[in-house]
PyMOL Python script that loads the backbone (N, CA, C, O; Angstrom):
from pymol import cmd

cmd.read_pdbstr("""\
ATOM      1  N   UNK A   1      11.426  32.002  43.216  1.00  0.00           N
ATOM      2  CA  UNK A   1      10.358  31.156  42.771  1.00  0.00           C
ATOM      3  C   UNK A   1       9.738  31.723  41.489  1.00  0.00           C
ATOM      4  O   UNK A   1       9.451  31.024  40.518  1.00  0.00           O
ATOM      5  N   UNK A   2       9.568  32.954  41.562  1.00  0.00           N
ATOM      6  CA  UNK A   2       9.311  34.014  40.249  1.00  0.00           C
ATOM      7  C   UNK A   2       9.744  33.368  39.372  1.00  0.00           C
ATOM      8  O   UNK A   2       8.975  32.593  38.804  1.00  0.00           O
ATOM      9  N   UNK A   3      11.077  33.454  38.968  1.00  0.00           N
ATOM     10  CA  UNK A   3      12.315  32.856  38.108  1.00  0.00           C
ATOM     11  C   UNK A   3      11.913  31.937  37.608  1.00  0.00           C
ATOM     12  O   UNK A   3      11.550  32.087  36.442  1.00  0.00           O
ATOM     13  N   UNK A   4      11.790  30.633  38.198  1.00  0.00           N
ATOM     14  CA  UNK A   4      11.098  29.223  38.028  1.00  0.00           C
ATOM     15  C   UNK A   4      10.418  29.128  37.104  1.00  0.00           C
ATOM     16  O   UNK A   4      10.670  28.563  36.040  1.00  0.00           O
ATOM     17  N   UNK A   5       9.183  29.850  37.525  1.00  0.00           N
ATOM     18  CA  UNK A   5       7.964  29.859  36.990  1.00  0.00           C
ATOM     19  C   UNK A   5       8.100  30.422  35.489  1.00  0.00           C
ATOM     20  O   UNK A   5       7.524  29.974  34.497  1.00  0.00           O
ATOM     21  N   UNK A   6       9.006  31.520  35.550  1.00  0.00           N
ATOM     22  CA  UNK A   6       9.185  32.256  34.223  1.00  0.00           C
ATOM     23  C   UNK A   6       9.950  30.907  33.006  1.00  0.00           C
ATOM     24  O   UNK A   6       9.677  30.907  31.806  1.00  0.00           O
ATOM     25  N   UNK A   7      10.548  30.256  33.420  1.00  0.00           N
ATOM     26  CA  UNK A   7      11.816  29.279  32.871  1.00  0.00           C
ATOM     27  C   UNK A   7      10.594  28.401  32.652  1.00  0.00           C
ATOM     28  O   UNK A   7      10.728  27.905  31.534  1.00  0.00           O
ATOM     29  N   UNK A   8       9.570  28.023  33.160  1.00  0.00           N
ATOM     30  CA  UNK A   8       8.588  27.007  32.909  1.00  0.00           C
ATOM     31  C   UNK A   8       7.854  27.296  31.727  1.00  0.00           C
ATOM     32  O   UNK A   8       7.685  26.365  30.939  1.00  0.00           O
ATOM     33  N   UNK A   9       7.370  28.456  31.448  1.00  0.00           N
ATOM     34  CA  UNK A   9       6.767  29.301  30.836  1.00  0.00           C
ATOM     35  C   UNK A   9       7.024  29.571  29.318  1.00  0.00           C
ATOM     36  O   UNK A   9       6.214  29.792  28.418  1.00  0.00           O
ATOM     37  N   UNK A  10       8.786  29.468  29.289  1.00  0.00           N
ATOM     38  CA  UNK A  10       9.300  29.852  28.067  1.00  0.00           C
ATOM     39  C   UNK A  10       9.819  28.643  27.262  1.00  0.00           C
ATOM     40  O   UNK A  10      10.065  28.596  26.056  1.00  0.00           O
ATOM     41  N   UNK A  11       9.947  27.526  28.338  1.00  0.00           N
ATOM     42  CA  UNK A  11      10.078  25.916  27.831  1.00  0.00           C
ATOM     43  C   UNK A  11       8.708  25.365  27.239  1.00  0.00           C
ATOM     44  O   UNK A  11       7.796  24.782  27.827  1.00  0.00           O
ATOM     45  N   UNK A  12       8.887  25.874  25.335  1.00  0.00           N
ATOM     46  CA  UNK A  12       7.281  25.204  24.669  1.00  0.00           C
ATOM     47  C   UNK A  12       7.781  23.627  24.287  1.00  0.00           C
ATOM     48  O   UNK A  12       8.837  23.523  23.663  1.00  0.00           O
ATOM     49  N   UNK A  13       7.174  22.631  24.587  1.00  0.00           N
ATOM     50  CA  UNK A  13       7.620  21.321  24.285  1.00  0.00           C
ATOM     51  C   UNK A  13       7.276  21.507  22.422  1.00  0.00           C
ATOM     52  O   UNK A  13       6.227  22.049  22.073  1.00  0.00           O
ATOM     53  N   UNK A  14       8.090  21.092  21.583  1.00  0.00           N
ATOM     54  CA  UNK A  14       8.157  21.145  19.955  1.00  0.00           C
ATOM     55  C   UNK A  14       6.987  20.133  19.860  1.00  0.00           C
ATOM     56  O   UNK A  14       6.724  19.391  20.806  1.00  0.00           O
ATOM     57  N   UNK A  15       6.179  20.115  18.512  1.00  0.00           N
ATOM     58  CA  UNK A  15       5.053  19.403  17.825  1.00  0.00           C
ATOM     59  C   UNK A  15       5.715  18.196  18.035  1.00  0.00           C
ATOM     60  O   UNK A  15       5.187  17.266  18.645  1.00  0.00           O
ATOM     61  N   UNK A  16       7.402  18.130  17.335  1.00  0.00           N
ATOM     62  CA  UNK A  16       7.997  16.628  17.066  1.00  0.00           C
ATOM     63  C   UNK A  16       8.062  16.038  18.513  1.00  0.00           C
ATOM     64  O   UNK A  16       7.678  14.868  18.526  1.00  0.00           O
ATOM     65  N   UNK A  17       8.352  16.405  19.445  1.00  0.00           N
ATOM     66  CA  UNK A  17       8.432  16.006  21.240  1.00  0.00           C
ATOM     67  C   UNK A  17       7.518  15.656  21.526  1.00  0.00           C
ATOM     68  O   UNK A  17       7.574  14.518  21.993  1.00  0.00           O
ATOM     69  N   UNK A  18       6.374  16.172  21.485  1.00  0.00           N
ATOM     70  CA  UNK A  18       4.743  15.780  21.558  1.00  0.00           C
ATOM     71  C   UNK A  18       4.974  14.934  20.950  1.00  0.00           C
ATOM     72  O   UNK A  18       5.353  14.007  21.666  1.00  0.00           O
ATOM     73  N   UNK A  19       4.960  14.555  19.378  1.00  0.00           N
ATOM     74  CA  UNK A  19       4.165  13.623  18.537  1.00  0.00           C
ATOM     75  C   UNK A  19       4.970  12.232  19.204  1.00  0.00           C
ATOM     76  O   UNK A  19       4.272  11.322  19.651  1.00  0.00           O
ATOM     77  N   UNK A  20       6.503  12.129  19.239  1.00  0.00           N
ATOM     78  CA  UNK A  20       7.279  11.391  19.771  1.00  0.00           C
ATOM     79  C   UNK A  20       6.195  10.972  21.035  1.00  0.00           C
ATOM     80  O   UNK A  20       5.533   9.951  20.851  1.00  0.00           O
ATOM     81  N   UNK A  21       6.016  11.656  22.186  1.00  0.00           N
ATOM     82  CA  UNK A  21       5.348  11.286  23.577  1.00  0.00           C
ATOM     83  C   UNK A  21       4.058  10.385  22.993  1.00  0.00           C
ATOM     84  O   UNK A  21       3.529   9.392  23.493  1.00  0.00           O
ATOM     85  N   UNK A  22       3.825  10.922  22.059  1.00  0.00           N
ATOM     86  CA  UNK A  22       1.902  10.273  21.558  1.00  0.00           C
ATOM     87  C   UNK A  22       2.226   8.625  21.226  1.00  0.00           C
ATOM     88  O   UNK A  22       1.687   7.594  21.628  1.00  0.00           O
ATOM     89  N   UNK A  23       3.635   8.940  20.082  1.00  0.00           N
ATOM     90  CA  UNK A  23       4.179   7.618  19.898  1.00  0.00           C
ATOM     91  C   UNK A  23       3.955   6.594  20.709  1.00  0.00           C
ATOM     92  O   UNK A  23       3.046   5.764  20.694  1.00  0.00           O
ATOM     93  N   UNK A  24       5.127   6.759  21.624  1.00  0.00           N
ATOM     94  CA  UNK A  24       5.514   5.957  22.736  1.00  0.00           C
ATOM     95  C   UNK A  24       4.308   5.400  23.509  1.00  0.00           C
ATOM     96  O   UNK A  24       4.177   4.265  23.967  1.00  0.00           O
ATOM     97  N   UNK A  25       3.411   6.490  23.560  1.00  0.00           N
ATOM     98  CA  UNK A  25       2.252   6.143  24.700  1.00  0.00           C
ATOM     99  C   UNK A  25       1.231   4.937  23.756  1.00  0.00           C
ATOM    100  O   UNK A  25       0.617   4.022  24.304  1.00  0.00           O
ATOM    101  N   UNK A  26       1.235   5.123  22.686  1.00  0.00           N
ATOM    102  CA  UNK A  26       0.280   4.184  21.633  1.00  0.00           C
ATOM    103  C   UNK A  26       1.102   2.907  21.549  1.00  0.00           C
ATOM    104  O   UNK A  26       0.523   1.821  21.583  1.00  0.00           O
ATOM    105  N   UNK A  27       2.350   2.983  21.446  1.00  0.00           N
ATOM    106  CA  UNK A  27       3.057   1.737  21.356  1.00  0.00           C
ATOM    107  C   UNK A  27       3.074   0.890  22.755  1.00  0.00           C
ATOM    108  O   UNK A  27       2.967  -0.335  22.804  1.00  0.00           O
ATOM    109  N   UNK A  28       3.190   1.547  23.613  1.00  0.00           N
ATOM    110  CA  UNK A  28       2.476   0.761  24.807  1.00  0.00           C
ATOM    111  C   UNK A  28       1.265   0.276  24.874  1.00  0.00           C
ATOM    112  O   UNK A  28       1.082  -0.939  24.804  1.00  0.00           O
ATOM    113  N   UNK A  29       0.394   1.032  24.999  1.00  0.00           N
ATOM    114  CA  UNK A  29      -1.244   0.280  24.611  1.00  0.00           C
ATOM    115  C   UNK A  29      -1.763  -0.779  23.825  1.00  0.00           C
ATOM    116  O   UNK A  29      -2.826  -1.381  23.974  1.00  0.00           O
ATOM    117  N   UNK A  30      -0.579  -0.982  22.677  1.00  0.00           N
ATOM    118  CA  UNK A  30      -0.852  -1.642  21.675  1.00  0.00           C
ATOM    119  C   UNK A  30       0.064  -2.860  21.969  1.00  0.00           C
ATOM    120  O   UNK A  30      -0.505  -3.917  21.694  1.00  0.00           O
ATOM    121  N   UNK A  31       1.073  -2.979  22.356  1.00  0.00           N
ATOM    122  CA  UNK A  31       1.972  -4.187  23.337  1.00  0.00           C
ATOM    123  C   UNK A  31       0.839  -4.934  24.574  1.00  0.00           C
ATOM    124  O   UNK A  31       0.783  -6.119  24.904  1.00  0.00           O
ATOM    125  N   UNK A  32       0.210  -4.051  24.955  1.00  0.00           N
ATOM    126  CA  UNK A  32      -0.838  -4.623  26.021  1.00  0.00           C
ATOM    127  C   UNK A  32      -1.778  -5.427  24.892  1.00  0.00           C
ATOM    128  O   UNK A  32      -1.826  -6.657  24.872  1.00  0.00           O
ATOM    129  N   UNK A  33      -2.433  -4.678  24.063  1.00  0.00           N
ATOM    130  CA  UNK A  33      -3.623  -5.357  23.414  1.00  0.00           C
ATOM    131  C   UNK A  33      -3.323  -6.107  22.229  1.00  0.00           C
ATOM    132  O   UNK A  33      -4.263  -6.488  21.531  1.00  0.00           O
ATOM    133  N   UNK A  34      -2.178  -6.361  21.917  1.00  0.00           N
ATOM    134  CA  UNK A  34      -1.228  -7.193  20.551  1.00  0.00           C
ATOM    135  C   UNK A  34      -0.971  -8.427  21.190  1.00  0.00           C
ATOM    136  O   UNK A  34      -1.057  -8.611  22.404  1.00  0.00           O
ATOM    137  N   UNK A  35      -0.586  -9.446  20.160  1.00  0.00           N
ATOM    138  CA  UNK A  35      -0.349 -10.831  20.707  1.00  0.00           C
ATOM    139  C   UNK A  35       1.404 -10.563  20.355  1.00  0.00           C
ATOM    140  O   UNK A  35       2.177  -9.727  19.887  1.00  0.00           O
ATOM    141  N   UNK A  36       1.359 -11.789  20.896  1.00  0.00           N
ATOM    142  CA  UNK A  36       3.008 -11.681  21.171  1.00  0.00           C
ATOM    143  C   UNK A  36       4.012 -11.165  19.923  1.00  0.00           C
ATOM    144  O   UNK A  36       3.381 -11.146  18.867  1.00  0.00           O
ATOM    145  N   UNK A  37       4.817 -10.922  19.835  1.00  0.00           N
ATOM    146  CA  UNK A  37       6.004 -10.529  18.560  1.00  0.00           C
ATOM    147  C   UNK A  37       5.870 -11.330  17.120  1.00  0.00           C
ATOM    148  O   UNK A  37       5.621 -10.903  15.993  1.00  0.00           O
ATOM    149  N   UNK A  38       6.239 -13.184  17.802  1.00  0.00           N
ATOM    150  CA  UNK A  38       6.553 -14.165  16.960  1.00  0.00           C
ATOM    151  C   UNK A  38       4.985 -14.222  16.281  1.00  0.00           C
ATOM    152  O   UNK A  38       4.892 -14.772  15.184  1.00  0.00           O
ATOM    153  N   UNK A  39       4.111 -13.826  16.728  1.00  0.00           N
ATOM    154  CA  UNK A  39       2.567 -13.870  16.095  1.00  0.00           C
ATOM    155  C   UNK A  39       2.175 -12.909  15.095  1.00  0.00           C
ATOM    156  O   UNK A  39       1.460 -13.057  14.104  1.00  0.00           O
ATOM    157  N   UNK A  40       2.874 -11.735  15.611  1.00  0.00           N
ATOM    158  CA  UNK A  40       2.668 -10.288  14.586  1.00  0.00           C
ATOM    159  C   UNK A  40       2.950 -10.885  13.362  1.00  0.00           C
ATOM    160  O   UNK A  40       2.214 -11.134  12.407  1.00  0.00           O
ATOM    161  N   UNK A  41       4.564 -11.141  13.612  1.00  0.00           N
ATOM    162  CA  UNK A  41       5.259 -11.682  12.424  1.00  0.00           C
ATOM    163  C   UNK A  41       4.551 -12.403  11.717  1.00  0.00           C
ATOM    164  O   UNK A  41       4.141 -11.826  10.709  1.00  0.00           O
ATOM    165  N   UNK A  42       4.142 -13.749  11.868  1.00  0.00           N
ATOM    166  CA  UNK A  42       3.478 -14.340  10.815  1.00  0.00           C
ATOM    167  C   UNK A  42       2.186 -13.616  10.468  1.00  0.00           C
ATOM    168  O   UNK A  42       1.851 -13.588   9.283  1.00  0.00           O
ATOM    169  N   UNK A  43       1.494 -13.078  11.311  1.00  0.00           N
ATOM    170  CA  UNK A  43       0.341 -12.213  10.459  1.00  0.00           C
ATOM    171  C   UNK A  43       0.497 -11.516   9.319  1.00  0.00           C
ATOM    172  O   UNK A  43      -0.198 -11.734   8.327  1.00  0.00           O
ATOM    173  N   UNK A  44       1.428 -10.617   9.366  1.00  0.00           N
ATOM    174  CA  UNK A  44       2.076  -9.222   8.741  1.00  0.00           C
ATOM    175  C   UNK A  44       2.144 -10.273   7.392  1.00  0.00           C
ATOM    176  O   UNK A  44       1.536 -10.146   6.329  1.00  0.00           O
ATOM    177  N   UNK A  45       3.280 -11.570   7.879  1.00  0.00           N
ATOM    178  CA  UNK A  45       3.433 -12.385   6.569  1.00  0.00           C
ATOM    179  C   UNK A  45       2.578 -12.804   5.672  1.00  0.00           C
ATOM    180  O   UNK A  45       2.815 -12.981   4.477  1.00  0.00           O
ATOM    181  N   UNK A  46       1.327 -13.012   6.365  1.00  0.00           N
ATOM    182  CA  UNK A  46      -0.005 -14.457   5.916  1.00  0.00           C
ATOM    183  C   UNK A  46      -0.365 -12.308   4.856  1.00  0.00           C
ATOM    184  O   UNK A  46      -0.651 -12.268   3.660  1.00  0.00           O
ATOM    185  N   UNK A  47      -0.276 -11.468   5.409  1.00  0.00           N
ATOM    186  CA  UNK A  47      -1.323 -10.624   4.937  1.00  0.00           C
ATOM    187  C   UNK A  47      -0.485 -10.035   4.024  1.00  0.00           C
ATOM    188  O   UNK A  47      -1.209  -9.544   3.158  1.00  0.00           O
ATOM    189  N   UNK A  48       1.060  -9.764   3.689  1.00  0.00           N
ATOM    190  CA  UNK A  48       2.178  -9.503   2.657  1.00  0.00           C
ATOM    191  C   UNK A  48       1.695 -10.563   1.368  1.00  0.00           C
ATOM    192  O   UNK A  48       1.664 -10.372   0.153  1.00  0.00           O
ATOM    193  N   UNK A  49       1.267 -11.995   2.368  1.00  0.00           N
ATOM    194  CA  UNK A  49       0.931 -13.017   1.136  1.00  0.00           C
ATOM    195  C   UNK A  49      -0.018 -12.990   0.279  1.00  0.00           C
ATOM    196  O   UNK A  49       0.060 -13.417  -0.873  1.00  0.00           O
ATOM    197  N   UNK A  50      -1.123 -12.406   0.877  1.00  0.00           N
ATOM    198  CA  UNK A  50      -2.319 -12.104   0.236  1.00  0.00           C
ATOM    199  C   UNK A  50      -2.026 -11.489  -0.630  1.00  0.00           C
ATOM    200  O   UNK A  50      -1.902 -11.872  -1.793  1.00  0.00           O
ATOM    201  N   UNK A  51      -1.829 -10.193  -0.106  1.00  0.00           N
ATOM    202  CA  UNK A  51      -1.374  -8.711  -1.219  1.00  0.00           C
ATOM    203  C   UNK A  51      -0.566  -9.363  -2.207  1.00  0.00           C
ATOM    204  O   UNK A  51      -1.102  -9.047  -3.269  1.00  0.00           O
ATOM    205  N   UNK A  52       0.315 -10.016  -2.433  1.00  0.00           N
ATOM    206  CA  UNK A  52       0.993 -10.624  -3.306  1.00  0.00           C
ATOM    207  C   UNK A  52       0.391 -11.792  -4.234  1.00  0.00           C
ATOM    208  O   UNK A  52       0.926 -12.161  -5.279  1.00  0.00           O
ATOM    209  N   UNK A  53      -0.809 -12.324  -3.698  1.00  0.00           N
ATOM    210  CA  UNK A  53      -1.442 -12.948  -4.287  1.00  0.00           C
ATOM    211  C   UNK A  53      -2.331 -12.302  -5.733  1.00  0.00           C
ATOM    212  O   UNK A  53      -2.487 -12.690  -6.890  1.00  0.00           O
ATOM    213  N   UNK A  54      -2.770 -11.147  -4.943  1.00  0.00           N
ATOM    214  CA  UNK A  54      -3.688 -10.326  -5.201  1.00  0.00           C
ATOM    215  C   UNK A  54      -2.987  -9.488  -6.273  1.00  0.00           C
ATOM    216  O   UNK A  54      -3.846  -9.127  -7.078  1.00  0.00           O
ATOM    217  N   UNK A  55      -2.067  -9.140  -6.532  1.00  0.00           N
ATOM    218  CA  UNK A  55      -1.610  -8.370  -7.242  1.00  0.00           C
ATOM    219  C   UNK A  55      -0.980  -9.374  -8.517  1.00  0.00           C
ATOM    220  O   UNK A  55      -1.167  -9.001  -9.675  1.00  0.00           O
ATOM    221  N   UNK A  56      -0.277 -10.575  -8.266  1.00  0.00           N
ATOM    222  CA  UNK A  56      -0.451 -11.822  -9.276  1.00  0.00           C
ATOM    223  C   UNK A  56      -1.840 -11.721 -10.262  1.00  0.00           C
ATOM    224  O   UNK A  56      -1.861 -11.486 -11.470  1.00  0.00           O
ATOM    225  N   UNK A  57      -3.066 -11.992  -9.295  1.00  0.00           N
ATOM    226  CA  UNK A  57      -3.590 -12.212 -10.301  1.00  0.00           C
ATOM    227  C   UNK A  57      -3.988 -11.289 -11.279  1.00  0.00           C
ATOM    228  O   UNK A  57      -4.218 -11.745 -12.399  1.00  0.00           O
ATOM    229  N   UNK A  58      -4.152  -9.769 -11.039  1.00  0.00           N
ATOM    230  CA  UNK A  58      -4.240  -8.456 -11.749  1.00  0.00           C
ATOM    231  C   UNK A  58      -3.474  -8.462 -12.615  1.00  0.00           C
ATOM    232  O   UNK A  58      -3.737  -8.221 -13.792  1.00  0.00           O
ATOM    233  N   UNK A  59      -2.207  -8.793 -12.076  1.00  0.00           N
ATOM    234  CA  UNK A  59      -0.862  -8.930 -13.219  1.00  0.00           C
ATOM    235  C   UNK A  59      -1.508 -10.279 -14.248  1.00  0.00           C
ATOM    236  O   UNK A  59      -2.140  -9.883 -15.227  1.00  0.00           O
ATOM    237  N   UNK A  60      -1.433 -11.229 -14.146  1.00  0.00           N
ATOM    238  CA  UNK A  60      -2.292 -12.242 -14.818  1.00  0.00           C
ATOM    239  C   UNK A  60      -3.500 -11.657 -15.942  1.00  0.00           C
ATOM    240  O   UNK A  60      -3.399 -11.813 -17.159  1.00  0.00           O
ATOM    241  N   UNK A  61      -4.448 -11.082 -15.383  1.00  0.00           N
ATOM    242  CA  UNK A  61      -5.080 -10.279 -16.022  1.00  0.00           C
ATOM    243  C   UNK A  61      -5.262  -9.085 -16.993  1.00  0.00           C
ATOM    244  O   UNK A  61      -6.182  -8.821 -17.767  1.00  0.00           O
ATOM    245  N   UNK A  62      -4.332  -8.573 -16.770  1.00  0.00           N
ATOM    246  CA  UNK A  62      -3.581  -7.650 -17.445  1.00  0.00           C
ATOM    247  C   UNK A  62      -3.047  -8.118 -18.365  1.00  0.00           C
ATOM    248  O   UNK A  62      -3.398  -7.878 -19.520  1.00  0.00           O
ATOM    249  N   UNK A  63      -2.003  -8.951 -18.023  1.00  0.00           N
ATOM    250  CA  UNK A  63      -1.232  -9.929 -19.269  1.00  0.00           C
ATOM    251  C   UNK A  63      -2.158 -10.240 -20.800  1.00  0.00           C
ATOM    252  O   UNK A  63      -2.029  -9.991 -21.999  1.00  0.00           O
ATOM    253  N   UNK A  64      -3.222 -10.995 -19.814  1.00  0.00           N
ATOM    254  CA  UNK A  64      -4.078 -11.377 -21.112  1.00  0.00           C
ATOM    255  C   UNK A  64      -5.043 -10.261 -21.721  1.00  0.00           C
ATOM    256  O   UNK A  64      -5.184 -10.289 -22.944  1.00  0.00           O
ATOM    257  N   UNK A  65      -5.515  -9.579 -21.214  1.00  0.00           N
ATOM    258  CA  UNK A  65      -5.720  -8.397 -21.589  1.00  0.00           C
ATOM    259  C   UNK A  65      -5.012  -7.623 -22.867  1.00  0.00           C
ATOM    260  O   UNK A  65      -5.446  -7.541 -24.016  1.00  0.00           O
ATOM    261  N   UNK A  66      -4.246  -7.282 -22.523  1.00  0.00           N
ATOM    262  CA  UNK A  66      -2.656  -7.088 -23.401  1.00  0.00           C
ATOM    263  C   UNK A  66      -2.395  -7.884 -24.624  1.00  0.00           C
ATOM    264  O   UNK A  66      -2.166  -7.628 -25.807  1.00  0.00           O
ATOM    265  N   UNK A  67      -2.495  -8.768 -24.015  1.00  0.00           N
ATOM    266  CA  UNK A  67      -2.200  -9.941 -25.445  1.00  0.00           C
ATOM    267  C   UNK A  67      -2.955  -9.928 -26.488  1.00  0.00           C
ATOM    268  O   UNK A  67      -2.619  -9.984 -27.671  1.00  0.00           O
ATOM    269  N   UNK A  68      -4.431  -9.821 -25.830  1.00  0.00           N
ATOM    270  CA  UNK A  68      -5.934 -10.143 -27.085  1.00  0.00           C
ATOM    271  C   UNK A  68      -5.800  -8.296 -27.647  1.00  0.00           C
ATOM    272  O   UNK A  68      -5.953  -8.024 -28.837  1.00  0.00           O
ATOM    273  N   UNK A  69      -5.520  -7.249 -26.654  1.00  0.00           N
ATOM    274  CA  UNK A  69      -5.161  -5.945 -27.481  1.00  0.00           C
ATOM    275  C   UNK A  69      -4.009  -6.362 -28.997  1.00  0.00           C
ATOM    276  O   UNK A  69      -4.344  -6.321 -30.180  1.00  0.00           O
ATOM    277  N   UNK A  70      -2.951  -6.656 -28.560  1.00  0.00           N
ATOM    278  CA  UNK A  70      -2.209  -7.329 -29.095  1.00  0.00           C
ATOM    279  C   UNK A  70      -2.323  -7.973 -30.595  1.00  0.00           C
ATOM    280  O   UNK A  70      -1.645  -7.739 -31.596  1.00  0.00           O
ATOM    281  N   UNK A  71      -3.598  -9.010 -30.365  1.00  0.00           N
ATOM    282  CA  UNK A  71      -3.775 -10.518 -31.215  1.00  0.00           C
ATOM    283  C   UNK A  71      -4.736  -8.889 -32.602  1.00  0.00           C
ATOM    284  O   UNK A  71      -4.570  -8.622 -33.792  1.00  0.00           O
ATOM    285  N   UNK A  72      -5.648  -8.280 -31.474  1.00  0.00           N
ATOM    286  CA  UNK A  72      -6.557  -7.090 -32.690  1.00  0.00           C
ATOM    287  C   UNK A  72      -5.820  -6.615 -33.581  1.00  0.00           C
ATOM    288  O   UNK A  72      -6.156  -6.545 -34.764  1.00  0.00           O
ATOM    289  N   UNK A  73      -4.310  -6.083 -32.943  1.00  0.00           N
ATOM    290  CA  UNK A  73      -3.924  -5.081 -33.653  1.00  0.00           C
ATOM    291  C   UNK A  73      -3.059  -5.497 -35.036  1.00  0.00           C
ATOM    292  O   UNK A  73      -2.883  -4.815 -36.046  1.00  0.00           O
ATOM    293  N   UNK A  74      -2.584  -6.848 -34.732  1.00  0.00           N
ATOM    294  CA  UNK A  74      -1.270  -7.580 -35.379  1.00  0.00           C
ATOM    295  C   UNK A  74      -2.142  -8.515 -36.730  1.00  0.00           C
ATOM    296  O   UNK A  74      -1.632  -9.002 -37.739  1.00  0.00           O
ATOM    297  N   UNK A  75      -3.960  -8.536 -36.190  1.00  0.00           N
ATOM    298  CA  UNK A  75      -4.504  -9.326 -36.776  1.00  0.00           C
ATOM    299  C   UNK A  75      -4.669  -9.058 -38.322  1.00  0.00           C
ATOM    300  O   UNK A  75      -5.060  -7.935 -38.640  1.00  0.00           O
ATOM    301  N   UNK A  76      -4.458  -9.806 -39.126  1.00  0.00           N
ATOM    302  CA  UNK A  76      -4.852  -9.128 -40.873  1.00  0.00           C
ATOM    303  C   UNK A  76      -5.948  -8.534 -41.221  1.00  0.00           C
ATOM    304  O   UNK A  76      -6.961  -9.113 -40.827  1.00  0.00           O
ATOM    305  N   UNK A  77      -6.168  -7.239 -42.037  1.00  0.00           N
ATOM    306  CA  UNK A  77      -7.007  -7.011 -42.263  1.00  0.00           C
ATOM    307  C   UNK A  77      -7.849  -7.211 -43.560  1.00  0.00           C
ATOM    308  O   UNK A  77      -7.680  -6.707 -44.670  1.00  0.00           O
ATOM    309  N   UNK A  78      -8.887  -8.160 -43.081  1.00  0.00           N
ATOM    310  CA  UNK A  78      -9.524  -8.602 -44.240  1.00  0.00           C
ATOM    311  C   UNK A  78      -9.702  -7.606 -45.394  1.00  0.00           C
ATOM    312  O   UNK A  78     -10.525  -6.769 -45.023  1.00  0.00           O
ATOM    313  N   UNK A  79      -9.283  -7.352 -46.613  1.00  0.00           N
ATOM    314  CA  UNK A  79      -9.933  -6.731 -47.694  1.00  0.00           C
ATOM    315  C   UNK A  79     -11.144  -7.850 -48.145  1.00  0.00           C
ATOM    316  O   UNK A  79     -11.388  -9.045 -47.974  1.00  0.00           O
ATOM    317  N   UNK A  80     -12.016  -6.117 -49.155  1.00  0.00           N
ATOM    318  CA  UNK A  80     -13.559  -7.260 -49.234  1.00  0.00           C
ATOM    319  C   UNK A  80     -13.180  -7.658 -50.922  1.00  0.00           C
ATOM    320  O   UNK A  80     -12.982  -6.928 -51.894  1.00  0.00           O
ATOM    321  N   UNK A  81     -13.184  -8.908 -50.789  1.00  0.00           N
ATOM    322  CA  UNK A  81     -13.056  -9.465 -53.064  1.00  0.00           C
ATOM    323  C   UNK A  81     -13.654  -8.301 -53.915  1.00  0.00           C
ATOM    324  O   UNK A  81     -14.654  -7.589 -53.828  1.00  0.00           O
ATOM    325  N   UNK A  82     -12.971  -8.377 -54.472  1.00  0.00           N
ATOM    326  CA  UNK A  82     -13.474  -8.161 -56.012  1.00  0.00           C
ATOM    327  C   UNK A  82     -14.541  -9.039 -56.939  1.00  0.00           C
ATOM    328  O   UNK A  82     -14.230 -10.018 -57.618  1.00  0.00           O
ATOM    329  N   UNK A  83     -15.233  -8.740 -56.874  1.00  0.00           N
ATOM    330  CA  UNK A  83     -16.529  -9.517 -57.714  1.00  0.00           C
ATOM    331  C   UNK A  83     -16.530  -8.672 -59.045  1.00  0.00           C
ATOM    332  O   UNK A  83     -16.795  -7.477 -59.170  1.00  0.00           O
ATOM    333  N   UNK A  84     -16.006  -9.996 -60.438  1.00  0.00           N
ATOM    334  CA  UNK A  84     -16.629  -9.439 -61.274  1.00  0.00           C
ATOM    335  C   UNK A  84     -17.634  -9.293 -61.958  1.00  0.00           C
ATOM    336  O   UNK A  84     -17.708 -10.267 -62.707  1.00  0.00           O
ATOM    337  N   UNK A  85     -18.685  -8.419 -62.162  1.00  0.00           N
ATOM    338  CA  UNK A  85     -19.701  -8.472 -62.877  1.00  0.00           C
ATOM    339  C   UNK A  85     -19.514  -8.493 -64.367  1.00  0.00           C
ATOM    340  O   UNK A  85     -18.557  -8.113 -65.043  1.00  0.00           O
ATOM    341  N   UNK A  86     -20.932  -9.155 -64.796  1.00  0.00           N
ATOM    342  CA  UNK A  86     -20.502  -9.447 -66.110  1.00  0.00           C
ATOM    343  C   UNK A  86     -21.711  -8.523 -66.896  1.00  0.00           C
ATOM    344  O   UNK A  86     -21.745  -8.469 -68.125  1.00  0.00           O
TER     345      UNK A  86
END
""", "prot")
cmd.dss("prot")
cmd.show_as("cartoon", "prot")
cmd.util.cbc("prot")
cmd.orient("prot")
């Protein structure tokens, strides 16, 4: 029985074995308190859509941004006349 006990002792479960067990146990909890699969899915989607929305319009913004940098730099630069005095 000694023996046993010693073999129990020297078996350390690894961080990754744990973290794996933590896994599993959260992914259950969350199957209980989650709506069904086919529902995730379109959520995940509706909220991929957003973010994609959202990043359109920045991009949009940017664009024009860019452009009027752009319109400054390309723009002519007025010289001031020559006036002759008499």
């Amino acid at each position: 029985m000694a023996a046993k006990k010693k073999e129990e002792r020297l078996k350390v479960e690894s961080l990754e074995e744990e973290l794996e067990s933590v896994k599993g146990q959260v992914s259950k909890l969350l199957e209980i308190c989650l709506p069904p699969k086919e529902v995730r899915q379109e959520i995940m989607k509706n909220v991929y859509t957003i973010e994609l929305s959202l990043f359109k319009i920045f991009k949009t913004l940017l664009d024009y941004q860019v452009s009027e940098l752009e319109k400054k730099i390309d723009a002519p630069k007025k010289k001031a006349k020559k006036v002759e005095i008499e």
